[in-house]
TIFI-333220 format. One record per residue (C-alpha): x negated, y negated, z. Coordinates in nm, 4 decimals. Each point is the difference from the previous one (the first is absolute). Example, Ala and Ser with C-alpha at 12.3 -4.5 7.8 and 13.67 -1.06 7.14 Angstrom:
// TIFI-333220
VOSE      east     north        up
VOSE   -1.2300    0.4500    0.7800
VOSE   -0.1370   -0.3440   -0.0660
// end
This chain:
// TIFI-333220
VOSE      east     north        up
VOSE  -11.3443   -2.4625    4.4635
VOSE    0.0100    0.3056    0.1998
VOSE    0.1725    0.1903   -0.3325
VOSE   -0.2597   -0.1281   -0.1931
VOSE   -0.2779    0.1624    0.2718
VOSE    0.1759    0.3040   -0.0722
VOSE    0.0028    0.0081   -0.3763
VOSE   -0.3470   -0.1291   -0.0558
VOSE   -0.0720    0.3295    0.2704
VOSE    0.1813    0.2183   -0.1977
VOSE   -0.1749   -0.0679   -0.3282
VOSE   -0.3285    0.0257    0.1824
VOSE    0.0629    0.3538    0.1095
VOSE    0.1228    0.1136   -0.3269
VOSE   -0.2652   -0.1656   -0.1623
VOSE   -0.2836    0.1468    0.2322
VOSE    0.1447    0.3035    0.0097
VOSE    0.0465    0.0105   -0.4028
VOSE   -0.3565   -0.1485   -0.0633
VOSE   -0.2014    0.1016   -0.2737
VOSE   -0.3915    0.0577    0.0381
VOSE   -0.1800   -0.0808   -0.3503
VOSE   -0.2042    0.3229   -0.1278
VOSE   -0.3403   -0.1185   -0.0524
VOSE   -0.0296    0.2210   -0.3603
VOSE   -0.3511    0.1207   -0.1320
VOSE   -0.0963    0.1079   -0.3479
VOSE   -0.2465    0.2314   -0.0617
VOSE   -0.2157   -0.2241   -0.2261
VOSE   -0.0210   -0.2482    0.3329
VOSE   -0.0654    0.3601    0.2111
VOSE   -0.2469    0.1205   -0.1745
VOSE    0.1056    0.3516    0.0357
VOSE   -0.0083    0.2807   -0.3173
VOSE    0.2577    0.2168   -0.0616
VOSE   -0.1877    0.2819   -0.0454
VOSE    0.0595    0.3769   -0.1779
VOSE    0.0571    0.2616    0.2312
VOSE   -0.0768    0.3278   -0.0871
VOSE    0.2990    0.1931    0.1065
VOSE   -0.1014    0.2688    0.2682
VOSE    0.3471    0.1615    0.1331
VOSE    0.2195    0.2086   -0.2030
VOSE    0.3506    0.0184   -0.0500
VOSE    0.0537    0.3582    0.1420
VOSE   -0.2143   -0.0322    0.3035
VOSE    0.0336   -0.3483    0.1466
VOSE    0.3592   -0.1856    0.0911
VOSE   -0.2441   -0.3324    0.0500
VOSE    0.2252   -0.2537    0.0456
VOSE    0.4294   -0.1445    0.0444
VOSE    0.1779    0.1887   -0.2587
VOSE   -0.2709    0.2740   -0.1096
VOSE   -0.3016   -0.0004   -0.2666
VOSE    0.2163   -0.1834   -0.3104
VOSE    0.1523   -0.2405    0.2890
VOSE    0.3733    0.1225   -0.0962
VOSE    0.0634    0.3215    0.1983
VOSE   -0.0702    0.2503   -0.1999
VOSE   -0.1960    0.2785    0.0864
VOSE   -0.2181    0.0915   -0.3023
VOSE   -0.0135    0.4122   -0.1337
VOSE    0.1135    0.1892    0.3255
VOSE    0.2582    0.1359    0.1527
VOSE    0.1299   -0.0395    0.3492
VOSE    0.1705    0.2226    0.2528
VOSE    0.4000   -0.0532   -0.0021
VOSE    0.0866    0.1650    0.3276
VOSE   -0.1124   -0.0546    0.3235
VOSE    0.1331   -0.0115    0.3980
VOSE   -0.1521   -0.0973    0.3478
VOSE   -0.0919    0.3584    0.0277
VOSE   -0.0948    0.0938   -0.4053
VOSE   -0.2357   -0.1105   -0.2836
VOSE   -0.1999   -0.2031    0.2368
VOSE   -0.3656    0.0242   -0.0032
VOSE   -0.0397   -0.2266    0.3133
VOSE    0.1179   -0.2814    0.2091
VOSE   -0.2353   -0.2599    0.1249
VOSE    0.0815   -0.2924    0.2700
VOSE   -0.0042   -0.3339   -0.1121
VOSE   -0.0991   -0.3025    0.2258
VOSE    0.2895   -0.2651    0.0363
VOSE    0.2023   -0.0809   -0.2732
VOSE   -0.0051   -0.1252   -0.3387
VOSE    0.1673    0.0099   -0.3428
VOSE   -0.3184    0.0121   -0.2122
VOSE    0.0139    0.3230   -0.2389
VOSE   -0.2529    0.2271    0.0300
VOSE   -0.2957    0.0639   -0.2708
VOSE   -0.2274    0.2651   -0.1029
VOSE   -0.3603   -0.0932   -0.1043
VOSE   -0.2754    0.2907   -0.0063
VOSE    0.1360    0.2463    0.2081
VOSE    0.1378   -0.2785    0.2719
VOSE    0.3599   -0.1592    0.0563
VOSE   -0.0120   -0.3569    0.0975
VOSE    0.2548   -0.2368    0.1412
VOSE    0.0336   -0.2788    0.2317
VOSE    0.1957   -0.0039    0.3184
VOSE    0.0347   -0.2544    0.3169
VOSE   -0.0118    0.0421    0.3891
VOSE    0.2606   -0.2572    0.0707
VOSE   -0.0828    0.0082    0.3988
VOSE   -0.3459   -0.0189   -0.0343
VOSE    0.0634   -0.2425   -0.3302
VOSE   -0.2887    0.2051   -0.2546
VOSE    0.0386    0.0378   -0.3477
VOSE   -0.1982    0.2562   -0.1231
VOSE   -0.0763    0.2591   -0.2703
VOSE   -0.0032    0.3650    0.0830
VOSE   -0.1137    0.3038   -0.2545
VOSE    0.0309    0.3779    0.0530
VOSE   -0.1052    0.2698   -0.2385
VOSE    0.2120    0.0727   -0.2539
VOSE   -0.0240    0.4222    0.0432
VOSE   -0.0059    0.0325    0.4115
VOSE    0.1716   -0.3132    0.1404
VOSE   -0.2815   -0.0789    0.2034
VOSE   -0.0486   -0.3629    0.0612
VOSE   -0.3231   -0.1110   -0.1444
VOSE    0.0173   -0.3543    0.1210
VOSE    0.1551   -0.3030    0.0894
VOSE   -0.0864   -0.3478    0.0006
VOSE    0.1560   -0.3092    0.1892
VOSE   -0.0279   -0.2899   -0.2714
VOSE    0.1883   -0.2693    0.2709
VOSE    0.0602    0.0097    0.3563
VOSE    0.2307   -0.2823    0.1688
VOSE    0.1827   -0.2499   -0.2148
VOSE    0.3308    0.1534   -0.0942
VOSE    0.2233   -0.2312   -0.1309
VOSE    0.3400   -0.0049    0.2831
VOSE    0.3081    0.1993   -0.0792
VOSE    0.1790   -0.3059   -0.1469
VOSE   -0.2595    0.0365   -0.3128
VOSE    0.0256    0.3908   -0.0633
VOSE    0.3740    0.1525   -0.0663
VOSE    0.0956    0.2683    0.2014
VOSE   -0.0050    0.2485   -0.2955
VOSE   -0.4024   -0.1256   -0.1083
VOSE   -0.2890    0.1170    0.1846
VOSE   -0.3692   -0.1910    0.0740
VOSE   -0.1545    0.2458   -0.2459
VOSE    0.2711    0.0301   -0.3480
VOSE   -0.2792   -0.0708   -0.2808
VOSE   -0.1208    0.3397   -0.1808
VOSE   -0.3915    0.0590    0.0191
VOSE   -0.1235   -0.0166   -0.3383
VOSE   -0.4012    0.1161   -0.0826
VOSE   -0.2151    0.0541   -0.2898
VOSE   -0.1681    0.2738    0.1181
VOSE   -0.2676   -0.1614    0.1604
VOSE    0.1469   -0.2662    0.2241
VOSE    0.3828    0.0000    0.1419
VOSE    0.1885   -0.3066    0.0039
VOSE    0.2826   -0.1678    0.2055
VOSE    0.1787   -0.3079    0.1367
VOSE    0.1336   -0.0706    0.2750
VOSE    0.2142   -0.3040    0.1981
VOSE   -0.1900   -0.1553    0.2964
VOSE    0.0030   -0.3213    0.1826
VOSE    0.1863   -0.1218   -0.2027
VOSE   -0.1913    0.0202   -0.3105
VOSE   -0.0698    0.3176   -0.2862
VOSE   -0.3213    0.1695    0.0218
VOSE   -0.1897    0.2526   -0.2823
VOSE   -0.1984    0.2868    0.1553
VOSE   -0.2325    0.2254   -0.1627
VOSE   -0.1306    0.2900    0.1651
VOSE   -0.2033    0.2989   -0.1653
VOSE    0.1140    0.3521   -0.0081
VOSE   -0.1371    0.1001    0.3309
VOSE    0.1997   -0.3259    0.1692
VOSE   -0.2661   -0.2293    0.0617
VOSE    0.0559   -0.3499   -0.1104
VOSE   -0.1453   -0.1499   -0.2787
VOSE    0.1673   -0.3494   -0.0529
VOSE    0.2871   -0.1631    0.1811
VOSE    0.1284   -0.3316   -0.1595
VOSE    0.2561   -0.2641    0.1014
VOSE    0.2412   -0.0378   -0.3067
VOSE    0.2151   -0.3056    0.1249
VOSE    0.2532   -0.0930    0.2482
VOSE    0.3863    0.1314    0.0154
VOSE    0.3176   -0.0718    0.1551
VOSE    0.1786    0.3267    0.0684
VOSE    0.3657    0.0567   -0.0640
VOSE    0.0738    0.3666    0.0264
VOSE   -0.4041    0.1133   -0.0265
VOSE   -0.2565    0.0699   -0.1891
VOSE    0.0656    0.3144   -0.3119
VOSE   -0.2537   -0.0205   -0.2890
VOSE   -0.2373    0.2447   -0.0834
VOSE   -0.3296   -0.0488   -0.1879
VOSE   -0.0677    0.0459   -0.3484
VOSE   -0.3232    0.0848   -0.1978
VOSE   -0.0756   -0.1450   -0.3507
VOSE   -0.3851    0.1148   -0.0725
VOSE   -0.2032   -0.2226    0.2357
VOSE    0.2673   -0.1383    0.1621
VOSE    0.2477    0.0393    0.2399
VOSE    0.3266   -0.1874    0.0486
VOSE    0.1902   -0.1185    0.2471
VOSE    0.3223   -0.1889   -0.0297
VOSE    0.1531   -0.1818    0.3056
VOSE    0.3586   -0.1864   -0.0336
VOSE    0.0711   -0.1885    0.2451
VOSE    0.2807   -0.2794    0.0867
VOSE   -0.2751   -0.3018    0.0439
VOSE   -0.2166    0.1093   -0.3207
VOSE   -0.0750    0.2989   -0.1200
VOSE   -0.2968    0.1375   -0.1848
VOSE   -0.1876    0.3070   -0.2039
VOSE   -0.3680    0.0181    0.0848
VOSE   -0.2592    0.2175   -0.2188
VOSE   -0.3302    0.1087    0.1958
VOSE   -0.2774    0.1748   -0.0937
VOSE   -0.0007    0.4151    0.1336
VOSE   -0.3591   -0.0489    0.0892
VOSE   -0.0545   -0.3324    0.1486
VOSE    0.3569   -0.1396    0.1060
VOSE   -0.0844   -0.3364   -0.1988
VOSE    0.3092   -0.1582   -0.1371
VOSE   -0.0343    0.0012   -0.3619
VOSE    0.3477   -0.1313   -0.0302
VOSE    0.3319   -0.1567    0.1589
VOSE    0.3116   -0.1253   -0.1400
VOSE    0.2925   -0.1523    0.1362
VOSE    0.3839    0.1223    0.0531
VOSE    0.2927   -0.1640    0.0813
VOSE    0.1377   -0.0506    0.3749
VOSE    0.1960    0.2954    0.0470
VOSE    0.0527    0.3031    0.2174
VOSE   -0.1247    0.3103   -0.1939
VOSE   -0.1413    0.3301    0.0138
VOSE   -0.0855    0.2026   -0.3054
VOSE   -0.3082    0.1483   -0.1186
VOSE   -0.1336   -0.1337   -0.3748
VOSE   -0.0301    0.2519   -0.2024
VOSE   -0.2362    0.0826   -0.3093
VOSE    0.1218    0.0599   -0.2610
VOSE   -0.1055    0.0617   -0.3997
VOSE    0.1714   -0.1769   -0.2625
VOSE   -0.0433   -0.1729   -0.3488
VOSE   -0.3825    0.1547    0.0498
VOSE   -0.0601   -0.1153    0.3245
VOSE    0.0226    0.0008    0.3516
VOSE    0.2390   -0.2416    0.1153
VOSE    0.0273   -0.0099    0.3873
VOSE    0.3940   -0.0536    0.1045
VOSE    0.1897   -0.0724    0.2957
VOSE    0.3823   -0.1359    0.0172
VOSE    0.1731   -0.2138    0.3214
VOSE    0.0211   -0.4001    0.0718
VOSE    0.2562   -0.0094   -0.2123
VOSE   -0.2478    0.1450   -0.3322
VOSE   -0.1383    0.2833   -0.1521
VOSE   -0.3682   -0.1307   -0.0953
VOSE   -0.2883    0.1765   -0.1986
VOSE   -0.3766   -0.1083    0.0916
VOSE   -0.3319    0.1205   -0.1912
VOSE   -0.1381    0.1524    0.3066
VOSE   -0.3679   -0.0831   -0.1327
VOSE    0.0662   -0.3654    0.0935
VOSE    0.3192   -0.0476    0.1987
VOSE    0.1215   -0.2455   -0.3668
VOSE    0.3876    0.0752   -0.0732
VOSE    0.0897    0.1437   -0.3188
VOSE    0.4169   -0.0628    0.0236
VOSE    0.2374    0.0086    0.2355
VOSE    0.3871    0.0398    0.0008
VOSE    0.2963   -0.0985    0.2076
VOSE    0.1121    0.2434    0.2324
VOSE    0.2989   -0.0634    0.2724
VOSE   -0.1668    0.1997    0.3159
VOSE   -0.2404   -0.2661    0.2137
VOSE   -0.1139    0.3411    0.1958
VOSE   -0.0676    0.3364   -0.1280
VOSE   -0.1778    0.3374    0.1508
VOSE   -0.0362    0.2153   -0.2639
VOSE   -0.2977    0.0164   -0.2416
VOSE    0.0695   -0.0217   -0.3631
VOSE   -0.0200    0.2391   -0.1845
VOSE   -0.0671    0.0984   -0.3826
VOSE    0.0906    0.2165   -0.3362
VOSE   -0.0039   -0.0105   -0.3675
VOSE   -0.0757   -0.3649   -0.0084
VOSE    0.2372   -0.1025    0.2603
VOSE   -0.0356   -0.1274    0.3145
VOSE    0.2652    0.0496    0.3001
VOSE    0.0611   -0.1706    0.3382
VOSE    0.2868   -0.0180    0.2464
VOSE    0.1277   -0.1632    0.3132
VOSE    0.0435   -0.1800    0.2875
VOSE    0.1222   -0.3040    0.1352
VOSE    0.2005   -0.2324   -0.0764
VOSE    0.1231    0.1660   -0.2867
VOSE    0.0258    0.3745   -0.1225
VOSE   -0.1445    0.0784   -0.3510
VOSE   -0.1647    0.2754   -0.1444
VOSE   -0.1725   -0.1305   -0.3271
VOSE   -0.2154    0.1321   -0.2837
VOSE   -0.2011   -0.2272   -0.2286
VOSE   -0.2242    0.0241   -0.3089
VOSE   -0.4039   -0.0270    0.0344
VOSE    0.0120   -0.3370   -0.0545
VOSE    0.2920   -0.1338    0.3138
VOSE    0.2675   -0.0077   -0.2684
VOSE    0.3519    0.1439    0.1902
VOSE    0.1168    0.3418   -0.1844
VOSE    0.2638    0.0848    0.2347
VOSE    0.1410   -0.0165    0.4011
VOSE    0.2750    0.1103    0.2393
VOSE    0.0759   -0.0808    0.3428
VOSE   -0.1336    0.3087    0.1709
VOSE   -0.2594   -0.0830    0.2864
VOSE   -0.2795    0.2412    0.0593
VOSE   -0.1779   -0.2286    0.2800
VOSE   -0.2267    0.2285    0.1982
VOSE   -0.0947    0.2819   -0.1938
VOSE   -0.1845   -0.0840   -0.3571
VOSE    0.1422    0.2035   -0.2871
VOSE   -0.1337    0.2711   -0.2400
VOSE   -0.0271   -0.0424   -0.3950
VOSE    0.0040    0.3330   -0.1736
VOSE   -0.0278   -0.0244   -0.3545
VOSE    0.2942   -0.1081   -0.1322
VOSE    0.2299   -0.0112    0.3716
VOSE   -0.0556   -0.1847    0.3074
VOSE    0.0701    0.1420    0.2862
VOSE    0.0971   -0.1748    0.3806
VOSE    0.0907    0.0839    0.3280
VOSE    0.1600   -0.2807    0.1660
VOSE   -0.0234   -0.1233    0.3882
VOSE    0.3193    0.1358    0.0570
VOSE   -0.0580    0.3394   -0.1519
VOSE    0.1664   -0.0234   -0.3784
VOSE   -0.2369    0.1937   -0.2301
VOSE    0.0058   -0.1783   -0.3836
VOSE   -0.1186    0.1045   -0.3413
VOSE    0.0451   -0.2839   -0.2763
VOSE   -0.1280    0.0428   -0.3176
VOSE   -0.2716   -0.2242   -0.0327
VOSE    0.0310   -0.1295   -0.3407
VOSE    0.3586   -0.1494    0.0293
VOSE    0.0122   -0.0099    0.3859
VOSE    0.3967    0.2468   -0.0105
VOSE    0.0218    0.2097    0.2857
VOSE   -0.0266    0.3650   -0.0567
VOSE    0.0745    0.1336    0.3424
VOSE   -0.0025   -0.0880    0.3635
VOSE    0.0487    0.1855    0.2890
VOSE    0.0610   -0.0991    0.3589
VOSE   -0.2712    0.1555    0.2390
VOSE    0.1013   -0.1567    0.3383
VOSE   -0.2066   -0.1373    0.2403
VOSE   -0.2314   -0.2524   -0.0201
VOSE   -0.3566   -0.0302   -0.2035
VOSE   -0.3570   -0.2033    0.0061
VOSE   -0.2048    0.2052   -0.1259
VOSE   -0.0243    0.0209   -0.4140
VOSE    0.0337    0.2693   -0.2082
VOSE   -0.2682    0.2414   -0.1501
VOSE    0.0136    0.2174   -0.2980
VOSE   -0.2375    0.3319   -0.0108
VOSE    0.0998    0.2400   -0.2813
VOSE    0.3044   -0.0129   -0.0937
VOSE    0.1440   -0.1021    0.3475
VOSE    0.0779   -0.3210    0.2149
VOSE   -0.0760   -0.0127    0.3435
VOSE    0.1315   -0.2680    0.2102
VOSE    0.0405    0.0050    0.4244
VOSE    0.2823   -0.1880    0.1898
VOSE    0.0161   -0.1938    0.3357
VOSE    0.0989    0.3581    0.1684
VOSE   -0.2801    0.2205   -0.0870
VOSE    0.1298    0.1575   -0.3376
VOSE   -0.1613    0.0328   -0.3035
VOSE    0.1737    0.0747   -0.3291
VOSE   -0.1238    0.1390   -0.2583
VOSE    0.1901   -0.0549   -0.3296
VOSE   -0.0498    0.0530   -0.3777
VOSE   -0.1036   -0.2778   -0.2028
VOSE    0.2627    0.0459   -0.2445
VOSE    0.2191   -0.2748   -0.1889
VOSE    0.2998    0.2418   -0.0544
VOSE    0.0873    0.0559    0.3670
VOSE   -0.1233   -0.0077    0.3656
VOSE   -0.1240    0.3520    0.0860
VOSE   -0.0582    0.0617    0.3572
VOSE   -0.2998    0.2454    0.0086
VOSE   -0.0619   -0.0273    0.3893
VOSE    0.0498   -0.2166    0.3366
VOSE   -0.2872    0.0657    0.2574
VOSE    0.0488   -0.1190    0.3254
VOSE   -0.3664   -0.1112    0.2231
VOSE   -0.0274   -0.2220    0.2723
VOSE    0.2668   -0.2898    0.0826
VOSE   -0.0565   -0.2635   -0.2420
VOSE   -0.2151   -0.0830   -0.3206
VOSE   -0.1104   -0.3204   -0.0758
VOSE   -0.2745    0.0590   -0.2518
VOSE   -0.1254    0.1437   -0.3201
VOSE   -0.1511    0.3517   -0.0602
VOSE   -0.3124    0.0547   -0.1521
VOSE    0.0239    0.3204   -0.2022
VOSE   -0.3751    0.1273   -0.0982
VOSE   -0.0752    0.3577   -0.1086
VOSE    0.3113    0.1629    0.0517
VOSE    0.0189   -0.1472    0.3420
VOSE    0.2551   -0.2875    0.1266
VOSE   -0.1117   -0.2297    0.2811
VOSE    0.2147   -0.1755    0.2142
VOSE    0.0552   -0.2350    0.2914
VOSE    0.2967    0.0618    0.1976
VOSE    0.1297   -0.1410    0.3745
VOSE    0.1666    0.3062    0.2302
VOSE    0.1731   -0.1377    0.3161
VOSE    0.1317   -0.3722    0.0427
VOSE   -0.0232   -0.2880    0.2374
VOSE   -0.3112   -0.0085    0.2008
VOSE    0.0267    0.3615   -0.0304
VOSE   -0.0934   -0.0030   -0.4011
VOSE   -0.3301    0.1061   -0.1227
VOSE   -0.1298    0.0112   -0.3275
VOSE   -0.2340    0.3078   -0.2012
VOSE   -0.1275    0.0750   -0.3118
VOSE    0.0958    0.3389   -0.1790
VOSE   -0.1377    0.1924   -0.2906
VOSE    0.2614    0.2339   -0.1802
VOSE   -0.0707    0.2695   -0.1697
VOSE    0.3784    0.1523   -0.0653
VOSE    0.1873    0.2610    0.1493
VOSE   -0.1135    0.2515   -0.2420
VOSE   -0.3549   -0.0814    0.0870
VOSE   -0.0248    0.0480    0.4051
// end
């Protein structure tokens, strides 16, 4: 009797702690809400408005960017940075965004300085009190790792609190003009995703291990227009949108799939098999192609045609970081600091080059150059070449690197951490290049 007590125990833990919350989905005919036309109002070479740049793949569009730089050259200023936080920074009319948390006083906020001085402009707290515990977050994540995306009139961001996932909008001068609940989730290692604009809409995805989900709102009002289901598994990567076949298919791979939605509705249009249940990276696209890589359980780097079908794979994992399709190569920098090129029509490895160290954040190309920063503060800057890796700098700043740079007229911006412990602090640096101070 007694072993029985204990089995029938055991099954109720693993079962409660294993449960699965159904996703209460919504279609936009039973929302009501339009997808509407946006007239675009940003450009490519002077905004960075969102994760991954103005074509959402980390490429910096007709400029060129400084290749040199040191704590004491090539840069234009240095501004603090309240608490700590992965989230990248953007640039929308002549201000860079990102969000950041205060873990002792528990605030998540968004914070803007202008883009030429460094002067903070503003900041806003969107939640004070309800941090999830230290059990929920991994010691690497931070309360604030989601990327600030904005359409130039309204800036947009999610964030993990009490337990649930909540949409913000504020307007460009940080005053808050919706704030919307988007469903419950049970934390594993934290909260990653960014938000990602398709006209009218912006997107949110949020995997989680009892139920995930991708919500569409409206940028004006915060009404869901529409909300679709995902499987009950621990993920973190941000869809991406992507064109293909003559249209905009939005894509996002983990739990176990790589799976293409019409981001107009939320309806599926394929999906295909795919051995990693959790992924970090965003997909990312060329010629037709689509590529994704990761995670956990299983390592696989994988390139598919625009309609799922499998073209090739290997068993590289590039977990963190999210890749970089350049024409006809894809390049990678992997967690552990192996560089890759592959040619990205038959998947054979060109080149690869062990970096050392350790990466998170992804890797941007501006001219003809990759730039890419490591766990210790370096950034390297290499060719984007399929014959050979060509070092063309390393530039040490600060102690560590954990996001993205924007790179807007000539100009890279970057969030870096200097110190460590309860010692480390965090700023926000323009460069401008040795040459150039």
């Amino acid at each position: 009797m007694k072993r029985c007590l204990l089995v029938l125990a055991f099954l109720l833990l693993f079962v409660g702690c294993h449960r699965v919350t159904p996703v209460a989905e919504v279609s936009v005919e039973s929302s009501g809400v339009e997808l509407q036309d946006v007239e675009p109002s940003l450009t490519v070479e002077a905004d960075w408005a969102s994760w991954r740049g103005p074509t959402g793949n980390g490429v910096a569009i007709e400029q060129d960017a400084p290749t040199k730089w040191s704590a004491g050259q090539g840069i234009a200023w240095q501004s603090d940075v309240p608490g700590r936080g992965h989230s990248s920074p953007i640039v929308v009319r002549g201000q860079v965004m990102l969000a950041t948390a205060r873990d002792a006083e528990e605030q998540q906020l968004v914070v803007a300085f202008d883009a030429e001085t460094g002067d903070k402009r503003w900041e806003t707290v969107v939640h004070e009190g309800g941090f999830p515990s230290k059990s929920e977050v991994h010691q690497k994540a931070t309360n604030a790792n989601g990327t600030v995306a904005s359409d130039g009139k309204h800036a947009f961001i999610s964030f993990f609190n009490s337990g649930k996932i909540f949409a913000t909008a504020l307007d460009l001068e940080g005053q808050i003009v919706w704030h919307e609940e988007l469903g419950g989730f049970r934390s594993k290692f934290g909260f990653a995703p960014s938000p990602v604009l398709y006209k009218s809409f912006v997107i949110f995805a949020a995997e989680h291990m009892s139920g995930g989900y991708i919500s569409a709102l409206d940028t004006e009002t915060g009404k869901l227009a529409w909300r679709i289901a995902r499987p009950a598994e621990n993920s973190h990567s941000t869809p991406a949108l992507i064109e293909l076949d003559g249209k905009t298919q939005l894509l996002i791979s983990g739990c176990n799939a790589i799976t293409s939605y019409d981001p107009a509705t939320g309806q599926e249009n394929w999906q295909s098999d795919y051995s990693s249940g959790t992924t970090c990276g965003t997909m990312v696209s060329s010629g037709g192609r689509v590529y994704a890589s990761g995670g956990y359980p299983n390592k696989q780097t994988v390139c598919l045609s625009s309609s799922g079908q499998k073209l090739w794979e290997n068993r590289v994992k590039v977990y963190e970081p999210s890749m970089l399709a350049v024409g006809d190569a894809l390049y990678a920098v992997s967690d552990d600091g192996i560089a890759y090129c592959w040619d990205a029509n038959d998947g054979s490895e060109l080149w690869r080059k062990r970096l050392g160290g350790s990466f998170s954040a992804s890797p941007t190309l501006c001219g003809d150059n990759i730039y890419v920063s490591d766990l210790a503060g370096n950034t390297y800057v290499y060719k984007a070449s399929k014959d050979a890796y060509e070092l063309v700098a390393k530039n040490q700043l600060g102690s560590d690197c954990y996001a993205s740079p924007a790179i807007v007229g000539g100009k890279i911006y970057l969030r870096i951490g200097l110190g460590s412990g309860r010692d480390r602090r965090e700023q926000l640096v323009c460069i401008v290049g040795a040459d150039a101070s």
